[in-house]
C-alpha positions as CSV (number, residue, x, y, z in Angstrom):
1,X,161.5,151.5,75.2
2,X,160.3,149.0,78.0
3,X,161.9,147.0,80.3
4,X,160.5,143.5,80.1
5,X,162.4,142.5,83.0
6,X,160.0,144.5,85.7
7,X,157.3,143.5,84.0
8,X,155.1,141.0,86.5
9,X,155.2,137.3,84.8
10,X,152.1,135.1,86.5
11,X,153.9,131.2,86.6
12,X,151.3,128.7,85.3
13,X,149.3,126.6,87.2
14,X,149.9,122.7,87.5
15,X,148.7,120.2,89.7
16,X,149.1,116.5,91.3
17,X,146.7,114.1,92.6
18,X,146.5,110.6,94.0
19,X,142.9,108.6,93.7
20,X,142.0,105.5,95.6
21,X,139.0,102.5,95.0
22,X,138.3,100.2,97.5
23,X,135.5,97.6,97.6
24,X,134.2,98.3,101.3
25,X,132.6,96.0,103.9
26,X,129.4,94.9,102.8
27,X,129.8,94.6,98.8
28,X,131.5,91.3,97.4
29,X,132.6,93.2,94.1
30,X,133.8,97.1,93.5
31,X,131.6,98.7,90.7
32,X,133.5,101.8,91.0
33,X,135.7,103.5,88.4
34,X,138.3,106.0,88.6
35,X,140.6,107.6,86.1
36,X,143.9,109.6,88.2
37,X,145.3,112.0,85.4
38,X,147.8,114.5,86.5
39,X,149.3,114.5,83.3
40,X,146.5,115.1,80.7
41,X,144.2,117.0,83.7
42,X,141.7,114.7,83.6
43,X,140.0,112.7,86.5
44,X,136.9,110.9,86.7
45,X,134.9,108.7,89.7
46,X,132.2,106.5,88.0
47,X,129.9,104.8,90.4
48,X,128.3,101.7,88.3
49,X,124.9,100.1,88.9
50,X,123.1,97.2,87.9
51,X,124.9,94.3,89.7
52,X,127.9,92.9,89.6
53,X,129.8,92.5,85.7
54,X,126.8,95.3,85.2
55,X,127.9,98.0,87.0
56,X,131.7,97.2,86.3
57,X,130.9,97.1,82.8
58,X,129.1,100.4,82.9
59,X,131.8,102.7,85.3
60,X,135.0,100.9,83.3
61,X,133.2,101.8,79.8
62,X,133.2,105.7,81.0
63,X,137.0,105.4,82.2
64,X,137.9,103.5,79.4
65,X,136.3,106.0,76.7
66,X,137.7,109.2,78.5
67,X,140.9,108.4,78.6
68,X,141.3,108.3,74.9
69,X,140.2,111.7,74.7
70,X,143.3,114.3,74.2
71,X,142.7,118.4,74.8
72,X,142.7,119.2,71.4
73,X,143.0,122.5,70.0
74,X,140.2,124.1,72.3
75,X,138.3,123.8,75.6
76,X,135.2,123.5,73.8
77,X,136.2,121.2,71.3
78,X,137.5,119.1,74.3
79,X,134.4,119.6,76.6
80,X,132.3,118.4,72.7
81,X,134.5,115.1,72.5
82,X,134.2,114.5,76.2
83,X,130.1,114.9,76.0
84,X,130.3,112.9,72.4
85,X,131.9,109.8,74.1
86,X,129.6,109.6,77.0
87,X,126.5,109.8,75.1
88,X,128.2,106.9,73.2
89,X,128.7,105.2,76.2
90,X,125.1,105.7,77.4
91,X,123.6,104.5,73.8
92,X,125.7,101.1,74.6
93,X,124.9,100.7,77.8
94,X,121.0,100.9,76.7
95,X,121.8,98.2,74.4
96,X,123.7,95.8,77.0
97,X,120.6,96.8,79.2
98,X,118.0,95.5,76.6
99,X,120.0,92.3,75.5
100,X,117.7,89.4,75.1
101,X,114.6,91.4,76.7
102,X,115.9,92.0,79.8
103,X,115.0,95.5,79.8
104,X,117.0,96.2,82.8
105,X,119.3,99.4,83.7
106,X,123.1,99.1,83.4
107,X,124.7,102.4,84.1
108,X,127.0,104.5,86.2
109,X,127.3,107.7,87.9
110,X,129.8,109.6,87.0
111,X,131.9,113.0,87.8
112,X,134.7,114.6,85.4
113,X,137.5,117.3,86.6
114,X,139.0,119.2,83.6
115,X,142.0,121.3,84.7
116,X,143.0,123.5,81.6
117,X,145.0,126.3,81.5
118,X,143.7,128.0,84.1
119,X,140.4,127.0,84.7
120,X,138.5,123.9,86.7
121,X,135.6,122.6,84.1
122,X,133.6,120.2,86.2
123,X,130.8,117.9,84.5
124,X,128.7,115.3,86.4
125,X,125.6,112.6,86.2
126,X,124.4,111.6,89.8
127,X,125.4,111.6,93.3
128,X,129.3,111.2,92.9
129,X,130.5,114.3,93.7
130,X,133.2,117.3,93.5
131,X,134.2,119.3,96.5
132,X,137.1,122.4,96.8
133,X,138.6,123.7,99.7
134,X,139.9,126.8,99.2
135,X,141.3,129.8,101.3
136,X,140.5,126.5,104.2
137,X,136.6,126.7,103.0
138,X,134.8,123.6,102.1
139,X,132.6,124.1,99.0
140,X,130.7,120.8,97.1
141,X,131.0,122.2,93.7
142,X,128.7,119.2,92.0
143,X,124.2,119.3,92.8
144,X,123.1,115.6,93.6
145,X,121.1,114.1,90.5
146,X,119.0,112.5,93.4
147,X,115.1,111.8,95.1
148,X,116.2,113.3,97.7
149,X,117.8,116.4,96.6
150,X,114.9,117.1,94.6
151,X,112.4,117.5,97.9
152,X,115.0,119.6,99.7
153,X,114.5,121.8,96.5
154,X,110.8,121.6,96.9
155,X,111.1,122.0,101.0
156,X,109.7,118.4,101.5
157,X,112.3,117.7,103.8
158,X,115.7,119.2,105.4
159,X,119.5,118.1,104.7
160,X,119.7,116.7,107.7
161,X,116.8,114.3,107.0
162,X,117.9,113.6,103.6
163,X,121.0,111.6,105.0
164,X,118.4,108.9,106.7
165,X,115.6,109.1,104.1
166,X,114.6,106.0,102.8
167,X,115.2,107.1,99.0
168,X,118.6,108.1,99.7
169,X,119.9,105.8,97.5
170,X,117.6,107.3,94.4
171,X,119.2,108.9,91.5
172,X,117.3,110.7,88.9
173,X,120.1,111.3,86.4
174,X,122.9,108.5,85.8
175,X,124.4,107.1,81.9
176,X,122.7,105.0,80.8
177,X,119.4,105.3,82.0
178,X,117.5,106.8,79.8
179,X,118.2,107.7,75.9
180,X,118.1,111.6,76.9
181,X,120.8,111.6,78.5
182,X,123.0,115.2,79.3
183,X,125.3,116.4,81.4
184,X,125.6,119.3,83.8
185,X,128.7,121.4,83.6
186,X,130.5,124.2,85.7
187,X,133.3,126.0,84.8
188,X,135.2,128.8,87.1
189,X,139.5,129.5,87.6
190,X,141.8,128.0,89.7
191,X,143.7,129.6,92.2
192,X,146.9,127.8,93.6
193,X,146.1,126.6,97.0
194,X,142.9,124.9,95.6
195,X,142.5,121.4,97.1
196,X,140.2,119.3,95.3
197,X,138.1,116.6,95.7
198,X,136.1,114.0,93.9
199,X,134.2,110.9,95.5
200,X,131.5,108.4,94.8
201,X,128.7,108.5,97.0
202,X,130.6,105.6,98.9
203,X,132.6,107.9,100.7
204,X,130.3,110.6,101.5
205,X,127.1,108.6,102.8
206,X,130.0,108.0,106.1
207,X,131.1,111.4,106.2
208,X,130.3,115.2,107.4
209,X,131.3,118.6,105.1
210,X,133.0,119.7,108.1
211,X,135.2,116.2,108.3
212,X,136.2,116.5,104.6
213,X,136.9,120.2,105.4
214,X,139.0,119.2,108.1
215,X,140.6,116.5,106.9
216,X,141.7,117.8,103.4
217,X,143.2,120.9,105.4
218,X,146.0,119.0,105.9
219,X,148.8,116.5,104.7
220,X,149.4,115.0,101.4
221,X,146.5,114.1,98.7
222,X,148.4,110.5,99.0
223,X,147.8,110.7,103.2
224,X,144.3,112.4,103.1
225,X,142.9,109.5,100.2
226,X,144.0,106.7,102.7
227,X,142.6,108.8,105.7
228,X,139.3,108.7,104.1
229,X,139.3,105.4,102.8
230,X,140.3,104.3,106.2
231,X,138.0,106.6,108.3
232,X,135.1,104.7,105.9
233,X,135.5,101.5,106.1
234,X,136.5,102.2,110.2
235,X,132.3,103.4,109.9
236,X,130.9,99.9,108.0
237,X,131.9,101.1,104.4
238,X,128.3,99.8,103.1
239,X,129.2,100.7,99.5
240,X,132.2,100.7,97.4
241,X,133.9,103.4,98.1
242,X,136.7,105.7,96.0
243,X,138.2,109.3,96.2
244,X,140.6,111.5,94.4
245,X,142.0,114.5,95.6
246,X,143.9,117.0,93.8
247,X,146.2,119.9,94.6
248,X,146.4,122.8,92.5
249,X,150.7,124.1,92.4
């Protein structure tokens, strides 16, 4: 006979976040997107392109289709859905792009959080990123889809140049832009402490790792967004600019 009371009972995780968009200095209209989900585990920063009612279209699209999705029975059948409707997405906004011969490019960056159960999934087209601080460590979870990340992978040029190089603003990898379009996806557990954050490139083009580090070591995710919305556009804010930032309980 066993006594279910010692027995050791791990409480499960949960989680609250806070997510703010702001339009910046320089740019007359905000073509950034977020979705702020505490209550499905969902949230998304979508960095649109192609001009303005172009790159809104394109970064809304992504929010708009996502938040219809619902976990499901499964992660896998959820992570399926969740790849399903963005190469939906991307087939329409190849069509909006192609309208009347334009043959232009509408499309957005965009990266997703999944908290489920347990674990972080993280998926991700671009240069909008996802950083965690844990155990007061800064780690950017998310690999640019950029020019410029690719010749720091081939040793053309250091980090350090990369943030002045003139094809900063390149990416090789958005929805949208071409009709192959995939994801890249990470997947690893939670631990309660974890601090999360996601961003469009808006945010981190003004800022240093060891500023978010510091910064998301302390106070609320409410106080910390406005910090670094603040901080931003106290720096020029050249882009639209939007972060979320999520605590794990």
């Amino acid at each position: 006979m066993s006594d279910t009371s010692s027995k050791n009972f791990m409480k499960p995780l949960s989680w609250h976040s806070y997510g703010i968009t702001d339009v910046g200095k320089m740019r007359k209209h905000n073509e950034d997107s977020l979705l702020e989900s505490s209550e499905s585990g969902m949230w998304l920063v979508a960095d649109g392109m192609g001009g303005h009612t172009a790159g809104d279209v394109a970064s809304q699209l992504i929010v708009n289709s996502l938040k219809k999705i619902h976990k499901g029975l499964s992660l896998e059948r959820y992570i399926d859905d969740i790849e399903d409707a963005l190469i939906c997405v991307n087939e329409k906004l190849i069509e909006k792009g192609n309208e009347k011969g334009k043959k232009t490019i509408v499309g957005s960056t965009v990266v997703i959080m999944l908290a489920y159960d347990k674990y972080c999934i993280y998926l991700w087209a671009g240069d909008s990123r996802l950083y965690r601080l844990r155990d007061s460590q800064l780690q950017q979870m998310t690999i640019d889809h950029s020019q410029v990340e690719q010749y720091i992978e081939q040793g053309l040029i250091t980090r350090e140049e990369a943030i002045v190089h003139p094809h900063g603003n390149m990416i090789t990898r958005a929805v949208g832009a071409t009709s192959s379009f995939f994801l890249d996806m990470g997947i690893q557990e939670m631990k309660k402490g974890d601090r999360y954050l996601l961003c469009s490139d808006g945010l981190n083009k003004h800022t240093e790792d060891f500023e978010f580090q510091e910064i998301l070591g302390n106070g609320t995710v409410k106080e910390i967004c406005k910090e670094m919305i603040e901080m931003t556009l106290n720096r020029g804010a050249g882009d639209n600019t939007t972060a979320i930032v999520i605590d794990i309980d």
